[in-house]
C-alpha positions in Angstrom: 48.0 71.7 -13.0 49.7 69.7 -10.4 53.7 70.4 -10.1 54.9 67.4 -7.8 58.6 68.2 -6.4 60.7 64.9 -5.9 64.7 65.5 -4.4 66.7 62.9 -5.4 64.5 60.6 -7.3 60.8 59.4 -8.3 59.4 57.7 -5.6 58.7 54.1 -6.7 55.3 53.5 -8.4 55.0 56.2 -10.1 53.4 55.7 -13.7 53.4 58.2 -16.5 51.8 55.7 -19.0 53.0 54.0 -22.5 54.7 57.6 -23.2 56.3 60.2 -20.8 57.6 63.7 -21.8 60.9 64.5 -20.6 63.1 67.7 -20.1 66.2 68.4 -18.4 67.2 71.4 -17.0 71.4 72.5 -16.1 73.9 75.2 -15.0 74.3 75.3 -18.8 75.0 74.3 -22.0 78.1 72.2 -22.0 77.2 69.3 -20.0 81.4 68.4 -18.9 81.7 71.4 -17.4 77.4 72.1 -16.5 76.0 69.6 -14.1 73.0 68.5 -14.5 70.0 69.7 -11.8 66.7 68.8 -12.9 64.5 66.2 -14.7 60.9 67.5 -15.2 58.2 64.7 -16.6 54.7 64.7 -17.9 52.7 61.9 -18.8 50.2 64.6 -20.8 47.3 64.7 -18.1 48.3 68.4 -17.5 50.8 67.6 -14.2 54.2 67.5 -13.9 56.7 65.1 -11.5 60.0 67.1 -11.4 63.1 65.4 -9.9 66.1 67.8 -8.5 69.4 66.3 -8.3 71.6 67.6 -6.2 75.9 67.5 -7.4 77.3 64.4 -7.2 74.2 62.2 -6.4 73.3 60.8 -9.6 72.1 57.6 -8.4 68.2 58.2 -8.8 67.5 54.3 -9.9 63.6 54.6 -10.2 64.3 57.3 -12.9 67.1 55.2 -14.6 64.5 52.5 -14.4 61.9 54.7 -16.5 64.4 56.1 -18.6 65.3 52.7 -19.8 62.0 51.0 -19.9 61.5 49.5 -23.8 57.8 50.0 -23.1 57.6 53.7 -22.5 58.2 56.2 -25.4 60.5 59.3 -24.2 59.2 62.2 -25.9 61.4 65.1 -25.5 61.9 68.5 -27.8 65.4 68.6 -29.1 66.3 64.9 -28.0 69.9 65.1 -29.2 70.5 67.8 -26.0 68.5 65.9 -23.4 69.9 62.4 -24.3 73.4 63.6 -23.8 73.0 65.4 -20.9 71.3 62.4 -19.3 73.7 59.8 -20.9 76.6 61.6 -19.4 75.2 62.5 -15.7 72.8 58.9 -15.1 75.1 56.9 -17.3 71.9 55.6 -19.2 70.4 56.0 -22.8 67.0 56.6 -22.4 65.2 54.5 -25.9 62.6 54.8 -27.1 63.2 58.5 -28.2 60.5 61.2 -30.3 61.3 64.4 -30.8 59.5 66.9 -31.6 62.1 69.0 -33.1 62.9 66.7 -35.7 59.1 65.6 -36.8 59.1 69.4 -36.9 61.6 69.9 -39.2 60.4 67.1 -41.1 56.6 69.1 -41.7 57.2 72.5 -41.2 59.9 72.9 -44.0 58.1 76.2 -44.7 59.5 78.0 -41.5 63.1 77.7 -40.0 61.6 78.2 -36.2 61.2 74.8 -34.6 62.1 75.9 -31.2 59.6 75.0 -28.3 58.0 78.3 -27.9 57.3 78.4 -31.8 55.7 75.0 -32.1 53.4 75.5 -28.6 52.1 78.8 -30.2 51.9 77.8 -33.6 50.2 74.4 -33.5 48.9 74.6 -29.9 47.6 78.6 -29.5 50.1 78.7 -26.4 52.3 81.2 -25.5 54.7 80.1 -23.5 57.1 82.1 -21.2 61.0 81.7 -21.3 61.6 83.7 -18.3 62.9 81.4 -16.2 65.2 79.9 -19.0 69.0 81.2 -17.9 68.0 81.2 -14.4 70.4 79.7 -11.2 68.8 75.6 -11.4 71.3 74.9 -9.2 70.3 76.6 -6.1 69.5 74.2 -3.9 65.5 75.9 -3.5 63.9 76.2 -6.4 61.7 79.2 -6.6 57.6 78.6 -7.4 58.7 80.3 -11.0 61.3 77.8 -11.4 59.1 75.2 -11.3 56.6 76.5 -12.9 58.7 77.6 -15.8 60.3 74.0 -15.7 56.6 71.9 -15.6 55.6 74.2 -18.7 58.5 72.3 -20.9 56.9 68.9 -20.6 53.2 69.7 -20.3 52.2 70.3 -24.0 54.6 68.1 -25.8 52.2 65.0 -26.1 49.4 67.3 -27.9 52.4 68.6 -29.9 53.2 65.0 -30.9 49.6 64.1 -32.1 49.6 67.4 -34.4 52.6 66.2 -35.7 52.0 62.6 -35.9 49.0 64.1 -38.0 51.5 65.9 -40.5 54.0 63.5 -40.7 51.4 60.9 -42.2 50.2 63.0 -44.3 53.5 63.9 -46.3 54.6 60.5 -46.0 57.6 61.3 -43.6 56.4 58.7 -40.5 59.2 56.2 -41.5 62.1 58.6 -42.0 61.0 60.3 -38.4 61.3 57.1 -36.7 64.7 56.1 -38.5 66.0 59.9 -37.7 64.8 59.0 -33.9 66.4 55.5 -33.5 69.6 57.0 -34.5 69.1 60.2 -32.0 71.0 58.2 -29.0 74.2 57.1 -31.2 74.1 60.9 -32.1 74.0 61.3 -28.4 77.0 59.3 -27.9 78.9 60.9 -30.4 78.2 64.5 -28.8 79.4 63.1 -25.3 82.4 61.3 -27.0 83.6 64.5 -28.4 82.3 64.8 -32.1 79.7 67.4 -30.9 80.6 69.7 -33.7 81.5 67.2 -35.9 79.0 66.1 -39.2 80.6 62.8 -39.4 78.9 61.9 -42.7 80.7 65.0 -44.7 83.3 64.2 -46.6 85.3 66.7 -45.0 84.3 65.8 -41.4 86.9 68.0 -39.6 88.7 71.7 -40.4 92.1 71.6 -40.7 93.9 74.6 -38.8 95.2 77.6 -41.1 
């Protein structure tokens, strides 16, 4: 495994193929307040290009430039959390979108753990390690765990999406994965617009205060 550390942006001319696996990595979970600090991607041969970006330099137009291809497939675990955080720190939409998550919960509808760790261990026989998970990504070195940790997110998700490619033909569910998927960036929107914890479609969308 080759971890390739770029500051700033991808250098120009680098290819990751018809499909690239991409995660994001922040100070935290609510993306107003928690810049974003890294972009790791994989094209599936087992290496990883990983692009910090440092606060307030968002301009990284080689990534943009990938990230809004129509050609390449983004394939990312949990979409709806990347695509926002992306959307609201590049000011672009990355499309086309997989996720794993949702072809997940599409399949495994006997288990209620479709996190990252679950699917890697359950489909792929790999354990991987969340050490790193709710560590500083904003320190302007990253440590060799760091990366490490960060490279592991992107590395296995094109193996998980033939597994699951595999299941979702066989119950019949391939159309209503890639609806669910085209909609995943207007959900993104949404999130960013402020309807984060808002199910639009229920007939009581909002709570009314007591």
């Amino acid at each position: 495994m080759t971890i390739t550390l770029h500051v700033g942006d991808l250098p120009a001319g680098v290819s990751f193929g018809d499909c690239v696996a991409i995660d994001t990595e922040s100070m935290g979970l609510n993306w107003d307040r928690d810049r974003l600090c890294l972009v790791q991607l994989s094209s599936g041969d087992g290496n990883a290009h990983l692009v910090q970006l440092l606060a307030n330099q968002y301009d990284a137009p080689n990534l943009k430039k990938l990230l809004t291809d129509p050609k390449v497939i983004k394939l990312f675990h949990f979409a709806r959390a990347d695509l926002a955080t992306l959307y609201r720190y590049l000011g672009v939409m990355p499309q086309p979108i997989y996720c794993t998550k949702i072809a997940s919960v599409l399949v495994r509808t006997f288990s209620e753990r479709h996190g990252l760790k679950d699917l890697t261990k359950d489909l792929l026989g790999i354990d991987l390690s969340k050490e790193q998970q709710t560590s500083d990504w904003g320190t302007p070195v990253l440590s060799q765990d760091q990366l490490t940790y960060a490279a592991s997110d992107v590395l296995h998700l094109h193996k998980l999406k033939a597994v699951l490619d595999t299941r979702l033909a066989r119950e019949n569910r391939t159309a209503l994965a890639r609806k669910i998927m085209d909609f995943l960036p207007v959900r993104a929107e949404l999130d960013v617009a402020g309807w984060r914890d808002v199910d639009i479609f229920s007939h009581k969308p909002t709570k009314r205060p007591d």
